[in-house]
Backbone as JSON, one array per atom type, in Angstrom:
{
  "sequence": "XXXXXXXXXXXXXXXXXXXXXXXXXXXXXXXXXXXXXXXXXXXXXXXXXXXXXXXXXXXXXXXXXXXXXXXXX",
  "N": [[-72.13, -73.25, 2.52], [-73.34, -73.22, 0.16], [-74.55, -70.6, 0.21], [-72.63, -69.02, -0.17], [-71.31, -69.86, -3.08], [-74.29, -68.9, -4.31], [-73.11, -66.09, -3.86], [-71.24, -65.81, -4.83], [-72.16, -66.44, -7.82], [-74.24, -64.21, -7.97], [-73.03, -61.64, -7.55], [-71.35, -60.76, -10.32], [-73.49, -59.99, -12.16], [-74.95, -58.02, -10.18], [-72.84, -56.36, -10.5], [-72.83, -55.54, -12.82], [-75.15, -54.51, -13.68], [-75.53, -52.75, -11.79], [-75.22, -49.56, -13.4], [-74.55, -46.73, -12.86], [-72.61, -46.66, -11.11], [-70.52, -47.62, -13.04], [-70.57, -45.84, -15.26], [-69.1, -43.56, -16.29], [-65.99, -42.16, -18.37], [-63.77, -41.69, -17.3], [-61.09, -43.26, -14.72], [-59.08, -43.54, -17.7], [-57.73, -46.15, -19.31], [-55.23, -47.06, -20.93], [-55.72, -45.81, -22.87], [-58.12, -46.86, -23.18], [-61.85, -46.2, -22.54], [-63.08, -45.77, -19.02], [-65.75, -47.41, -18.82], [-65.86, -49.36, -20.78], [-63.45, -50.47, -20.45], [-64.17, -51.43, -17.04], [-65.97, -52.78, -17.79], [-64.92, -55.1, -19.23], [-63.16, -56.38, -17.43], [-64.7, -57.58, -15.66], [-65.6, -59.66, -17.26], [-63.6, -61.25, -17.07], [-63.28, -61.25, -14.15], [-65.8, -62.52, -13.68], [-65.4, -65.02, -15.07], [-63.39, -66.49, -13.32], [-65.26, -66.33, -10.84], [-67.06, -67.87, -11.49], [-66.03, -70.49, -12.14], [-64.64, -70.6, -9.55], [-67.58, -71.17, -7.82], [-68.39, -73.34, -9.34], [-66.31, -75.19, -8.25], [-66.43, -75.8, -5.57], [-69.52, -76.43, -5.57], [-68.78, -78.65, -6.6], [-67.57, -79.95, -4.63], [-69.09, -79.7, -2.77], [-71.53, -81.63, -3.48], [-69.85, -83.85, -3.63], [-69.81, -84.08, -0.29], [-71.85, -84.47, 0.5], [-72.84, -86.8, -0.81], [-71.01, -88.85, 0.04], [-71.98, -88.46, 2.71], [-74.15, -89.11, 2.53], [-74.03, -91.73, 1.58], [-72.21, -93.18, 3.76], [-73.98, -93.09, 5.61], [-75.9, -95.1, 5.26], [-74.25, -97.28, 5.48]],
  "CA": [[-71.4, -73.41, 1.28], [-74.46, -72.21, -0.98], [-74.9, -69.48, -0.02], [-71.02, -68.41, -1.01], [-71.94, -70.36, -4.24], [-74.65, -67.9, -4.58], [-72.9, -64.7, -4.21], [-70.15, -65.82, -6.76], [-72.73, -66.1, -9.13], [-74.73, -62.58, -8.12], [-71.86, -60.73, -7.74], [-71.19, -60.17, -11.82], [-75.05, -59.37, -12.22], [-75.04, -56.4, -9.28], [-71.93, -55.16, -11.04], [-73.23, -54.99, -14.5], [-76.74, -54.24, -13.48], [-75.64, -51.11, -11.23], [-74.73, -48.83, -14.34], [-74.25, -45.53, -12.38], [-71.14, -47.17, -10.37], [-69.14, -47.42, -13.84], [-71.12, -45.44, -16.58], [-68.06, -42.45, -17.19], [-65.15, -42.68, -18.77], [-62.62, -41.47, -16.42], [-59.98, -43.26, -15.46], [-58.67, -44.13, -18.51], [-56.7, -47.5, -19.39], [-54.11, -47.52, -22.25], [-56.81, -45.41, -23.94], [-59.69, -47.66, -23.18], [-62.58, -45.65, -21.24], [-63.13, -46.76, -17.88], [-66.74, -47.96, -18.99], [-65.5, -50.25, -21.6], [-62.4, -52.06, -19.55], [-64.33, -52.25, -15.97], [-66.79, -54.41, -18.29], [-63.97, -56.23, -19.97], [-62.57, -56.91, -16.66], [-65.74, -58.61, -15.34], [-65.15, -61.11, -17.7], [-62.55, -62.38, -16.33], [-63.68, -61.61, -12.5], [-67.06, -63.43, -13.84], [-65.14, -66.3, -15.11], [-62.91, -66.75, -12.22], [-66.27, -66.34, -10.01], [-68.29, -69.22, -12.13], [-65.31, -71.26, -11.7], [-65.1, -70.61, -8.09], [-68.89, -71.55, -7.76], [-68.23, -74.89, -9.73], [-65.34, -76.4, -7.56], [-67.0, -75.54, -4.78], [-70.7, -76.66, -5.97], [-68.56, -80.0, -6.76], [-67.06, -80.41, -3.3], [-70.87, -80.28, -1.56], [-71.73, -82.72, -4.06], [-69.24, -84.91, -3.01], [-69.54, -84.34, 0.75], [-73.4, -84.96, 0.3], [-73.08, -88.25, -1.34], [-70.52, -89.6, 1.08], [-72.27, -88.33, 3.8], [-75.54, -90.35, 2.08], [-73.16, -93.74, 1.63], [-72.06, -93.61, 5.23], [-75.15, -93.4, 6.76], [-76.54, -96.26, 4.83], [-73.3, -98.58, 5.6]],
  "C": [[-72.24, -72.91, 0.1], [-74.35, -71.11, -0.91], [-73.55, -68.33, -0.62], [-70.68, -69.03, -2.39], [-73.16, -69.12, -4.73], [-74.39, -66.59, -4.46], [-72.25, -64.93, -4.97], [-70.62, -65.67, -7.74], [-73.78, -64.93, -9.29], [-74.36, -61.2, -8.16], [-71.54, -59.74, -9.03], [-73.05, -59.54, -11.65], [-75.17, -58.23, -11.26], [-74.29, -55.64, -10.19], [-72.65, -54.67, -12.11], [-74.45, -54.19, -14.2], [-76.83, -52.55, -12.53], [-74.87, -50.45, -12.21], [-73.99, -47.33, -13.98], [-72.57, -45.9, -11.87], [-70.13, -46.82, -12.17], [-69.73, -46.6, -15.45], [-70.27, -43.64, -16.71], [-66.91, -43.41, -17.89], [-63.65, -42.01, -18.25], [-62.21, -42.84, -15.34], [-59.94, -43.86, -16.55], [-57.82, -45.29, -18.66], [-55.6, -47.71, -20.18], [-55.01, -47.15, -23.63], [-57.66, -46.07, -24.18], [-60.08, -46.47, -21.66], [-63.18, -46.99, -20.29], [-64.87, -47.6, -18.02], [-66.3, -48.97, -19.74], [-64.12, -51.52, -20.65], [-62.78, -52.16, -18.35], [-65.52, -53.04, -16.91], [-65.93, -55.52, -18.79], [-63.13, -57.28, -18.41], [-63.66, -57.76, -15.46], [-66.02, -59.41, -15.79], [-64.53, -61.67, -17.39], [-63.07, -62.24, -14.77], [-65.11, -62.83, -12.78], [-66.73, -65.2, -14.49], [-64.56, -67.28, -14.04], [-63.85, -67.32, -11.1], [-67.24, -67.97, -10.63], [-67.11, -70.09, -11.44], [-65.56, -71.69, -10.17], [-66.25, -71.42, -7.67], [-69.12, -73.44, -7.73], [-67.52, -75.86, -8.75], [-66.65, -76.9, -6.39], [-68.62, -76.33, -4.72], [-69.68, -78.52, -5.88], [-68.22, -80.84, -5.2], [-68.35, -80.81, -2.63], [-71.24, -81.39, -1.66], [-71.24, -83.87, -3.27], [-69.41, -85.38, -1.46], [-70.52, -84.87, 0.87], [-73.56, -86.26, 0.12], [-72.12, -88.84, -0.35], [-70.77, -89.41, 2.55], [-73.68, -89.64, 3.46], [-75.08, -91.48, 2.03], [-72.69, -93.74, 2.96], [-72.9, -93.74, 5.72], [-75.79, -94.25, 6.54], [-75.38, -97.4, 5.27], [-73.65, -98.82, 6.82]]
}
C-alpha cells in the first residue's frame, strides 16, 4: 500500500522534472501551447494523485491501528 502511496506522489515530480518529454509547443490546445496546458493539466492529475495518496495513506492508518487494538484485546 506504500509503495502505491509513493508513486502517486513521484509521479507529478518525474513529469515536471523530465522537461524534454513536454518542452515544444506542438499540439496546440484552444491556442494554449502544448508546454503551458500539459503543465496546467498536472495540476489537476497532481491533485487528484495527492488525494489518491491521502485516502489511501488514511485507510493503512486505520488498518494499522485496528490491527494494533486486536492484538492487544
Amino acid at each position: 500500500m506504500r509503495v502505491v502511496i509513493g508513486l502517486c506522489l513521484l509521479a507529478p515530480f518525474v513529469a515536471m522534472l523530465w522537461v524534454g518529454s513536454y518542452a515544444k509547443t506542438d499540439p496546440v490546445f484552444i491556442g494554449i501551447p502544448f508546454f503551458y496546458w500539459y503543465q496546467m493539466l498536472w495540476v489537476l492529475i497532481s491533485t487528484a494523485l495527492t488525494m489518491t495518496a491521502y485516502k489511501l495513506w488514511q485507510r493503512d492508518q486505520r488498518a494499522r491501528s485496528a490491527a494494533k487494538g486486536g492484538a492487544e484485546q
